[in-house]
SEMIFI-575126 format. One record per residue (C-alpha): residue number from 1; residue in one letter; chain; x negated, y negated, z. Coordinates in steps of 0.25 Angstrom, whole numbers. Example, Ala and Ser with C-alpha at 12.3 -4.5 7.8 and 13.67 -1.06 7.14 Angstrom:
+------+--------+------+-------+-------+-------+
| baro | lodren | fiza |    xx |    yy |    zz |
+------+--------+------+-------+-------+-------+
|    1 |      a |    A |   -49 |    18 |    31 |
|    2 |      s |    A |   -55 |     4 |    29 |
+------+--------+------+-------+-------+-------+
end
This chain:
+------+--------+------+-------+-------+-------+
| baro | lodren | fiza |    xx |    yy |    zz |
+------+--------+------+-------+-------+-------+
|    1 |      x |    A |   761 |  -224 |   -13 |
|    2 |      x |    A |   756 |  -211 |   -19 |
|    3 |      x |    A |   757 |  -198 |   -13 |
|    4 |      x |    A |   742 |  -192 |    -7 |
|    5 |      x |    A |   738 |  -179 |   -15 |
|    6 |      x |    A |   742 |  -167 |    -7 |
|    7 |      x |    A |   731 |  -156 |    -6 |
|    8 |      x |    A |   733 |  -141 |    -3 |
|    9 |      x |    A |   723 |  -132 |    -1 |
|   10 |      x |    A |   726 |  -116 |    -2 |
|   11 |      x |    A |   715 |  -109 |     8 |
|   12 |      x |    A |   717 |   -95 |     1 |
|   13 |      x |    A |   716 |   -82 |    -6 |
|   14 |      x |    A |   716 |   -82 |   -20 |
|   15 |      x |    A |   719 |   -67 |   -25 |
|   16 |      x |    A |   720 |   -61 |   -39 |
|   17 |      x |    A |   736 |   -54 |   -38 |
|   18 |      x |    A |   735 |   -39 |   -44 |
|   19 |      x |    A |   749 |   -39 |   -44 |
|   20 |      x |    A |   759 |   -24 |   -46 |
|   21 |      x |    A |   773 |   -23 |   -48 |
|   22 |      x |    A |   779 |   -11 |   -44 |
|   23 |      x |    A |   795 |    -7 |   -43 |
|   24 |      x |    A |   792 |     0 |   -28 |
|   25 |      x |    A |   777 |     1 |   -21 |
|   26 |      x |    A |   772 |    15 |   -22 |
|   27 |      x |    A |   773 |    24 |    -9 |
|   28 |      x |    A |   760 |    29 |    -5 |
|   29 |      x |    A |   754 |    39 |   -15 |
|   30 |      x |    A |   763 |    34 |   -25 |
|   31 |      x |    A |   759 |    28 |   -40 |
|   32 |      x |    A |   770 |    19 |   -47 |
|   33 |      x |    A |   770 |    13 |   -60 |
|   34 |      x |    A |   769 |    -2 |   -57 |
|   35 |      x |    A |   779 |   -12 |   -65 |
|   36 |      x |    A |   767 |   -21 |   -67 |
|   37 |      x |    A |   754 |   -26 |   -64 |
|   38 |      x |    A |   749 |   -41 |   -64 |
|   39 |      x |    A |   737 |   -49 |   -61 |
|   40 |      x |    A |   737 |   -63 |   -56 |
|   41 |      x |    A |   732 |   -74 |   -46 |
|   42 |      x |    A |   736 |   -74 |   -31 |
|   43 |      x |    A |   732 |   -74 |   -16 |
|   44 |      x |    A |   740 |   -81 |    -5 |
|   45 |      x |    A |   731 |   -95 |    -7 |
|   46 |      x |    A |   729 |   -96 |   -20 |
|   47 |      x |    A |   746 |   -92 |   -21 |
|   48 |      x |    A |   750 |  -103 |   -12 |
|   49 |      x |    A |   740 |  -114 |   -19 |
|   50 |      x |    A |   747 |  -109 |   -31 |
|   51 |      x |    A |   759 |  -111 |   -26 |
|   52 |      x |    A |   755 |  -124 |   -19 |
|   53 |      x |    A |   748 |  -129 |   -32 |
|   54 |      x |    A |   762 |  -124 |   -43 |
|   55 |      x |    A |   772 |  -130 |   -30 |
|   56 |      x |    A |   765 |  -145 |   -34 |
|   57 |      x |    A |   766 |  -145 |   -46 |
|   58 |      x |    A |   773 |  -140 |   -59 |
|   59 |      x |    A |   765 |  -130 |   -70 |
|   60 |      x |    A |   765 |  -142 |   -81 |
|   61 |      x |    A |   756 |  -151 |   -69 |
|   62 |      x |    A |   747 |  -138 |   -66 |
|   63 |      x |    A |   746 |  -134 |   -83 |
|   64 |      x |    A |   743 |  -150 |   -86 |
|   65 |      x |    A |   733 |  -152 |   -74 |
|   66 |      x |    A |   741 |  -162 |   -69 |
|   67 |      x |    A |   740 |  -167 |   -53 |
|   68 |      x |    A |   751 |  -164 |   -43 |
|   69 |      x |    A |   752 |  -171 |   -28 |
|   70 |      x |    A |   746 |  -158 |   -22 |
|   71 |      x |    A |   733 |  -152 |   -25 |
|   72 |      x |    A |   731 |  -138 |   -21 |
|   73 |      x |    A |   718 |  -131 |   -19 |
|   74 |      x |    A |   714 |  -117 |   -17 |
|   75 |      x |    A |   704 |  -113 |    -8 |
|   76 |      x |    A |   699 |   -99 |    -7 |
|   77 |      x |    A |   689 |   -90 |   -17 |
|   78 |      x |    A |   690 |   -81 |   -29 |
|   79 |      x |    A |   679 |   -70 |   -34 |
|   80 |      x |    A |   671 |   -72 |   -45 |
|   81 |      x |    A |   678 |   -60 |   -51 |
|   82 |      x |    A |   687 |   -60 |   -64 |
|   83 |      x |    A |   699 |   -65 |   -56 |
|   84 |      x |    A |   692 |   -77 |   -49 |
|   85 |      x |    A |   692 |   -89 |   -60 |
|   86 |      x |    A |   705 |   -87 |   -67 |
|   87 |      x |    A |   711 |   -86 |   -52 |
|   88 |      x |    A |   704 |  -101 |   -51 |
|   89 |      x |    A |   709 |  -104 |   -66 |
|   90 |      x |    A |   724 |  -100 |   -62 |
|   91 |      x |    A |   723 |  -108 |   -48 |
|   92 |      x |    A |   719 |  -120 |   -56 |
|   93 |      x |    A |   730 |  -119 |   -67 |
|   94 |      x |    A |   741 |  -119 |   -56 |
|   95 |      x |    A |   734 |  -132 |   -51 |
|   96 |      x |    A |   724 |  -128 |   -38 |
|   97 |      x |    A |   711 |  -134 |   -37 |
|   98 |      x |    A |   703 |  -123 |   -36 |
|   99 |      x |    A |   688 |  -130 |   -32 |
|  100 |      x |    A |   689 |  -125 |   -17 |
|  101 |      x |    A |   691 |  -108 |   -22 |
|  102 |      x |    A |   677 |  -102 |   -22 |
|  103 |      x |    A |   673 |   -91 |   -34 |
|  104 |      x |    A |   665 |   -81 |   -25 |
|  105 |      x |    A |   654 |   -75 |   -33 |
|  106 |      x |    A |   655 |   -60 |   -30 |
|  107 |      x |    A |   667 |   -60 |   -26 |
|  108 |      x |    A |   682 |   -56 |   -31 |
|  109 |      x |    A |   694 |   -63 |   -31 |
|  110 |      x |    A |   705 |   -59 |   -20 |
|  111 |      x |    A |   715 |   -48 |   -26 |
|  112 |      x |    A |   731 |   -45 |   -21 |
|  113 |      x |    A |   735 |   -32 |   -26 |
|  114 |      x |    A |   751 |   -36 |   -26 |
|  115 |      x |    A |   763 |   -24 |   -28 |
|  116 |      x |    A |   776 |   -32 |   -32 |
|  117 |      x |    A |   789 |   -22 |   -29 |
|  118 |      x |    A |   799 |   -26 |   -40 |
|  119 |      x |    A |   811 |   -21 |   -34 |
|  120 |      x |    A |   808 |   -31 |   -21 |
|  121 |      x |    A |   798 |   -40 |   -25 |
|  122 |      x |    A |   790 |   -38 |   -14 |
|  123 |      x |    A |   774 |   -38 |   -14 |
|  124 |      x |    A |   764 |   -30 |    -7 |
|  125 |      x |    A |   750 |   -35 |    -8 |
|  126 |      x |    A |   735 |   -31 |    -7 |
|  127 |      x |    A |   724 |   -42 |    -5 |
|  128 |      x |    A |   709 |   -40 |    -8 |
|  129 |      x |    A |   702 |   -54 |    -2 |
|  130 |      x |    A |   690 |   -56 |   -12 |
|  131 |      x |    A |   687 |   -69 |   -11 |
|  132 |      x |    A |   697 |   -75 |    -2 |
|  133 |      x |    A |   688 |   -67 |    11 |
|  134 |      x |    A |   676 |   -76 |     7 |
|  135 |      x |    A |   682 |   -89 |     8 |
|  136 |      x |    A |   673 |   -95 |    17 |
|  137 |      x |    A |   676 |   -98 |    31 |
|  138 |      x |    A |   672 |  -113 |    29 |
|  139 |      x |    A |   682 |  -127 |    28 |
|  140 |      x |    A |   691 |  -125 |    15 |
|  141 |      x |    A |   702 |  -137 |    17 |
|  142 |      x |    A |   698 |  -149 |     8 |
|  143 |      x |    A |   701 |  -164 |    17 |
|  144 |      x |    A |   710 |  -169 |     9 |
|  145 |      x |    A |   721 |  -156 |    10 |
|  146 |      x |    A |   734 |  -157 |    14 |
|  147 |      x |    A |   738 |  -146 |    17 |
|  148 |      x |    A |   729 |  -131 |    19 |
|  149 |      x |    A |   739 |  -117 |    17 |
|  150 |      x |    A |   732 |  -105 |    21 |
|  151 |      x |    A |   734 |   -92 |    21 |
|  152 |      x |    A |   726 |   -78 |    26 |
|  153 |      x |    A |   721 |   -71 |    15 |
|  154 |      x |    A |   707 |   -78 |    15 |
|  155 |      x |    A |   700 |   -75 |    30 |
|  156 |      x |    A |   704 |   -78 |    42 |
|  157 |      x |    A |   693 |   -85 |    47 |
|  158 |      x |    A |   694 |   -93 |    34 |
|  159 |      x |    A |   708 |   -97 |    36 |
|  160 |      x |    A |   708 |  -101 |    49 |
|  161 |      x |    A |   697 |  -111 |    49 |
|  162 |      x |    A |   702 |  -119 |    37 |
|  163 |      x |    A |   715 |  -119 |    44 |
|  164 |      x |    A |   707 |  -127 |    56 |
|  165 |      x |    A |   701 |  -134 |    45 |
|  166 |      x |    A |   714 |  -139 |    38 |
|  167 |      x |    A |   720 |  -142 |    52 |
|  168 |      x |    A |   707 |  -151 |    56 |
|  169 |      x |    A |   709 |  -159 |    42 |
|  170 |      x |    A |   723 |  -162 |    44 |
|  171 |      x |    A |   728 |  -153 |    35 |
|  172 |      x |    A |   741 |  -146 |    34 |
|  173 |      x |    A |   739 |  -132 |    38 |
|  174 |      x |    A |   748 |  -121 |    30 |
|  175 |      x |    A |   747 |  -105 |    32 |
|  176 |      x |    A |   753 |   -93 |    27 |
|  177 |      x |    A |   746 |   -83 |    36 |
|  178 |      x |    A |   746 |   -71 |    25 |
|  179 |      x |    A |   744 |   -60 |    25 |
|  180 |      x |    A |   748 |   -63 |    39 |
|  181 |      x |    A |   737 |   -60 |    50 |
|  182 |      x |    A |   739 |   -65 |    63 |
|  183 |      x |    A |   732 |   -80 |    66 |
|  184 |      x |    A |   723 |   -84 |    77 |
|  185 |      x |    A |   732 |   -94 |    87 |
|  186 |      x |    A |   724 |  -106 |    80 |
|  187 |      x |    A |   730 |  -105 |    67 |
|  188 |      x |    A |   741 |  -108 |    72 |
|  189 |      x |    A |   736 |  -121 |    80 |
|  190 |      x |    A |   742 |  -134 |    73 |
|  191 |      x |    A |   745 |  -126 |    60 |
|  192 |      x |    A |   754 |  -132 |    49 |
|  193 |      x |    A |   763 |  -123 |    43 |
|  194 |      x |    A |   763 |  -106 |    44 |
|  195 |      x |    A |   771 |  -100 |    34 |
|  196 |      x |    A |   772 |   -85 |    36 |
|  197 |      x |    A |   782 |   -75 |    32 |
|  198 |      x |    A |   790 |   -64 |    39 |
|  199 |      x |    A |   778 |   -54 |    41 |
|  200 |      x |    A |   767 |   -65 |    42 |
|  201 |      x |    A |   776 |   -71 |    54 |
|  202 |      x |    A |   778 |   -59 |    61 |
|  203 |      x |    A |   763 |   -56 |    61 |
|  204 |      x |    A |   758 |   -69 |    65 |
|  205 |      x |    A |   769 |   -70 |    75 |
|  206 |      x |    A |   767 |   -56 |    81 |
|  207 |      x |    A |   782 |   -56 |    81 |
|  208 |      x |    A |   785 |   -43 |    74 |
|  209 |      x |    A |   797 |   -42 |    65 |
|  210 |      x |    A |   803 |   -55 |    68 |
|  211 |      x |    A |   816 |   -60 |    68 |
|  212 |      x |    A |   817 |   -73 |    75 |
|  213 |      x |    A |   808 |   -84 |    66 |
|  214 |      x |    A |   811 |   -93 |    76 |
|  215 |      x |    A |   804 |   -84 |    86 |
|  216 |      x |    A |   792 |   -83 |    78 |
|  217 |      x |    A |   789 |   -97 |    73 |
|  218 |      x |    A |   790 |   -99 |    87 |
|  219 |      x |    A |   776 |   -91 |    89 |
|  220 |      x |    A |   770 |  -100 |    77 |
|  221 |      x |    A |   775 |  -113 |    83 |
|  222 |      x |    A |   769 |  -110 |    98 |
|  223 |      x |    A |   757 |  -105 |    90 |
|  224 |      x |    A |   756 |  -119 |    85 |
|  225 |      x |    A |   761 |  -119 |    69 |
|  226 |      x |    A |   770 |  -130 |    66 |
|  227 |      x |    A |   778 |  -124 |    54 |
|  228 |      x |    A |   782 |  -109 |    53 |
|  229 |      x |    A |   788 |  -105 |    40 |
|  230 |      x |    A |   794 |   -90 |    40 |
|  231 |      x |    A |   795 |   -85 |    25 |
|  232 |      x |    A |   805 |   -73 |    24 |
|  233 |      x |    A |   807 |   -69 |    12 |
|  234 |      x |    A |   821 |   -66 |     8 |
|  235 |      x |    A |   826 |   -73 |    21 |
|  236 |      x |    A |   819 |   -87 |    17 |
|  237 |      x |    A |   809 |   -96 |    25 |
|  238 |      x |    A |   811 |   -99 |    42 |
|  239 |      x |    A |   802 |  -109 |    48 |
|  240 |      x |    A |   800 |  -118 |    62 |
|  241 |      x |    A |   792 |  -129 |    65 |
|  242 |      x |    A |   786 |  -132 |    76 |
|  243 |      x |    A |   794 |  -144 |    78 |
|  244 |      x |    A |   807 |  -137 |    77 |
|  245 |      x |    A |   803 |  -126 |    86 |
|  246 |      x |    A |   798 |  -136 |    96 |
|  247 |      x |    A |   814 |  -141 |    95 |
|  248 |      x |    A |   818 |  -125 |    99 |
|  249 |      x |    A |   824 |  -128 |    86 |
|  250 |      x |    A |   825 |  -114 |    76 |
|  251 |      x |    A |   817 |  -112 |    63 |
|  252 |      x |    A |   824 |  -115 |    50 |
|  253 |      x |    A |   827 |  -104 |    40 |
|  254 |      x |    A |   827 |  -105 |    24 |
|  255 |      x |    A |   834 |   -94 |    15 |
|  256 |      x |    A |   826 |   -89 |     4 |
|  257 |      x |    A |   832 |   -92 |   -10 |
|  258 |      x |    A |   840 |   -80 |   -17 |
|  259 |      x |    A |   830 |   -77 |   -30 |
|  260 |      x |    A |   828 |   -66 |   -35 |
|  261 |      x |    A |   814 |   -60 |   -31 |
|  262 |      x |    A |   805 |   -55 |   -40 |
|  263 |      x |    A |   790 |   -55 |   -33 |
|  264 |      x |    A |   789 |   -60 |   -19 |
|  265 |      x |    A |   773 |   -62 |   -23 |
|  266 |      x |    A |   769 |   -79 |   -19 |
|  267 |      x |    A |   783 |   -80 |   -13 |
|  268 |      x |    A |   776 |   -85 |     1 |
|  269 |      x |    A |   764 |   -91 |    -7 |
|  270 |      x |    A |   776 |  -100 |   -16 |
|  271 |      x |    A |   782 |  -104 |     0 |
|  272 |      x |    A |   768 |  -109 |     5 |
|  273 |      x |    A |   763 |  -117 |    -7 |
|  274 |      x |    A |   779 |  -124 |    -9 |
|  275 |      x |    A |   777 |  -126 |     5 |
|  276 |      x |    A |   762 |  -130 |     5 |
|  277 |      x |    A |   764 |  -140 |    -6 |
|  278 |      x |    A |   775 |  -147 |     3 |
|  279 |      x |    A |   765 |  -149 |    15 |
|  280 |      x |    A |   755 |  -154 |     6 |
|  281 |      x |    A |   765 |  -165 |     1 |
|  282 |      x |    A |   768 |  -171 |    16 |
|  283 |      x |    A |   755 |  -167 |    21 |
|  284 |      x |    A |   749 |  -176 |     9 |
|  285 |      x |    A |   761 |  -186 |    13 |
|  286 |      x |    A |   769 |  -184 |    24 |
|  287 |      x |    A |   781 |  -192 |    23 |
|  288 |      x |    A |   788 |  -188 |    38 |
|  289 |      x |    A |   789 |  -173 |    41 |
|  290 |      x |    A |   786 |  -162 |    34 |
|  291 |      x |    A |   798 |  -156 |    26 |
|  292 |      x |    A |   797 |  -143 |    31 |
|  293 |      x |    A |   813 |  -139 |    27 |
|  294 |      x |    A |   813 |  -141 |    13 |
|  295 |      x |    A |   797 |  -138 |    11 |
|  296 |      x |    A |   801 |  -124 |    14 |
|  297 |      x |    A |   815 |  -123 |     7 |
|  298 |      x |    A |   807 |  -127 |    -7 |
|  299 |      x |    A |   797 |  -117 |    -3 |
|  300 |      x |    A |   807 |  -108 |    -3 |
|  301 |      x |    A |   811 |  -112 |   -16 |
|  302 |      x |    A |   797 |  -110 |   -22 |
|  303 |      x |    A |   795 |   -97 |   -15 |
|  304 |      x |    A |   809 |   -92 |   -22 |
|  305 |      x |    A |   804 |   -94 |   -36 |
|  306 |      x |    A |   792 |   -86 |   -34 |
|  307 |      x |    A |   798 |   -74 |   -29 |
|  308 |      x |    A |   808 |   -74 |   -44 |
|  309 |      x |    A |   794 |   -73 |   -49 |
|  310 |      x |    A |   783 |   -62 |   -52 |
|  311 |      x |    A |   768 |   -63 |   -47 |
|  312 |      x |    A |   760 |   -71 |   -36 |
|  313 |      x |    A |   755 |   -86 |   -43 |
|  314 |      x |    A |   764 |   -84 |   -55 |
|  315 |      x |    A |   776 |   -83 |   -46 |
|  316 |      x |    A |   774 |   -96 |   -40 |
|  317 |      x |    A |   782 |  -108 |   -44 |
|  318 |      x |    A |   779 |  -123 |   -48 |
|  319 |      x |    A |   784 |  -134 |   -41 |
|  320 |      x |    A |   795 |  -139 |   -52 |
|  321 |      x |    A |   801 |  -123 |   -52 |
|  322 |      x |    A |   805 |  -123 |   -38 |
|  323 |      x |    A |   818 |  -128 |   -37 |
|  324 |      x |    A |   821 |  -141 |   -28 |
|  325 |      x |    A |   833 |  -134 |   -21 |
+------+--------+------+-------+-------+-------+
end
């Protein structure tokens, strides 16, 4: 018996990374000399379908147009600007349809202005929306997905009713609430998966500095969410179900892998699409329960090669790179 195609559609921004890399970011009234300055594709969407699309496939399928058992497509919008069809033109190399992203006529393309500390490898970023703000407030999600991932960097209103949408269809419903902005009660109602990290669970939990995950995955589960995945950095990944919690059972905590980090850029973006790619799998063809133990230690995995890596897209890893242990 053959295995049914597994669909993901990526409701998203889609911004051109203006990317600096400096030793320290300047104090205020300060100039620096920057290390270096680099141009290239980004947004959380079209990262994560990246990611979702590179994590299901090798480079030689993507480079040969060969087929893979997951098909991802971005939804969202572009400018007509200079950045707008080579965006569409790299999606589509990496192996995304790109049919559902409209070019808006008038309009520029989204822009993240990104400083990179080289010391730390930590980010600080800018976002300019363009054309993500005028995605339309209308049904995005194709019948036959698998599984929607969403995320806030288009509008809120917009985001919120494809989510009811994708629920309504049957659809396996993933969101990364970033950059994090409290939720109304009903995105919560029946949802999926939320995958959050430290400061995005403190915010949407009201909990301010945390210190007990158990206690604030505890918020998500009475708010009706049914996986809670906690990413934290250098300290790993924690997540609870609802199942376990309903067991008084504690959440489960994974240690990050020792690497050396480079840019922390896409890190969280590498997480969702790993992850992502392996709910579309079941969703597509459920064979018992979800594996949700060792779907987030090989997102783990992924996540660890991008940060050894330079750069948003670039950084992110094919499926035959991450290692199987």
């Amino acid at each position: 018996m053959s295995s049914k195609l597994a669909i993901i559609s990526v409701v998203g921004s889609l911004n051109v990374d203006l990317v600096t890399r400096t030793s320290r970011v300047p104090v205020g009234g300060e100039t620096l000399t920057s290390e270096s300055f680099d141009i290239g594709y980004g947004g959380k969407g079209a990262n994560q379908a990246v990611a979702c699309a590179r994590l299901s496939r090798t480079q030689k399928q993507a480079s040969n147009g060969e087929s893979s058992d997951v098909e991802v497509r971005m939804v969202g919008a572009v400018g007509d600007d200079q950045f707008g069809q080579p965006f569409l033109e790299s999606l589509r190399k990496d192996g995304l349809k790109t049919d559902r992203i409209d070019v808006l006529k008038g309009k520029t393309t989204g822009v993240a202005v990104i400083i990179v500390e080289s010391q730390t490898g930590q980010n600080r970023i800018m976002f300019c929306p363009g054309a993500n703000y005028d995605v339309p407030v209308t049904d995005l999600i194709d019948d036959d997905s698998s599984v929607a991932l969403f995320q806030l960097e288009l509008p809120m209103e917009v985001v919120l009713y494809n989510m009811k949408v994708a629920r309504d269809k049957g659809v396996e419903v993933i969101i990364n609430p970033a950059p994090a902005t409290p939720l109304p009660e009903e995105a919560y109602k029946d949802l999926n998966h939320l995958i959050v990290n430290e400061t995005e669970a403190a915010i949407l939990s009201g909990i301010e500095n945390p210190t007990n995950w158990d206690e604030v995955a505890s918020i998500f589960v009475k708010r009706g969410v049914k996986n809670i995945i906690i990413t934290l950095g250098g300290d790993g990944v924690y997540y609870q179900t609802d199942k376990l919690h309903s067991q008084s059972k504690p959440g489960k905590l994974v240690p990050a892998r020792e690497v050396k980090v480079v840019d922390t850029t896409a890190a969280g973006d590498t997480f969702l699409g790993a992850y992502t790619v392996a709910v579309a799998h079941w969703k597509a063809n459920p064979q018992g329960e979800f594996d949700l133990d060792s779907t987030i230690a090989y997102a783990n995995r992924a996540a660890s090669l991008t940060v050894q890596r330079k750069g948003a897209q670039s950084s992110i890893p094919w499926v035959d790179e991450v290692p199987q242990s």
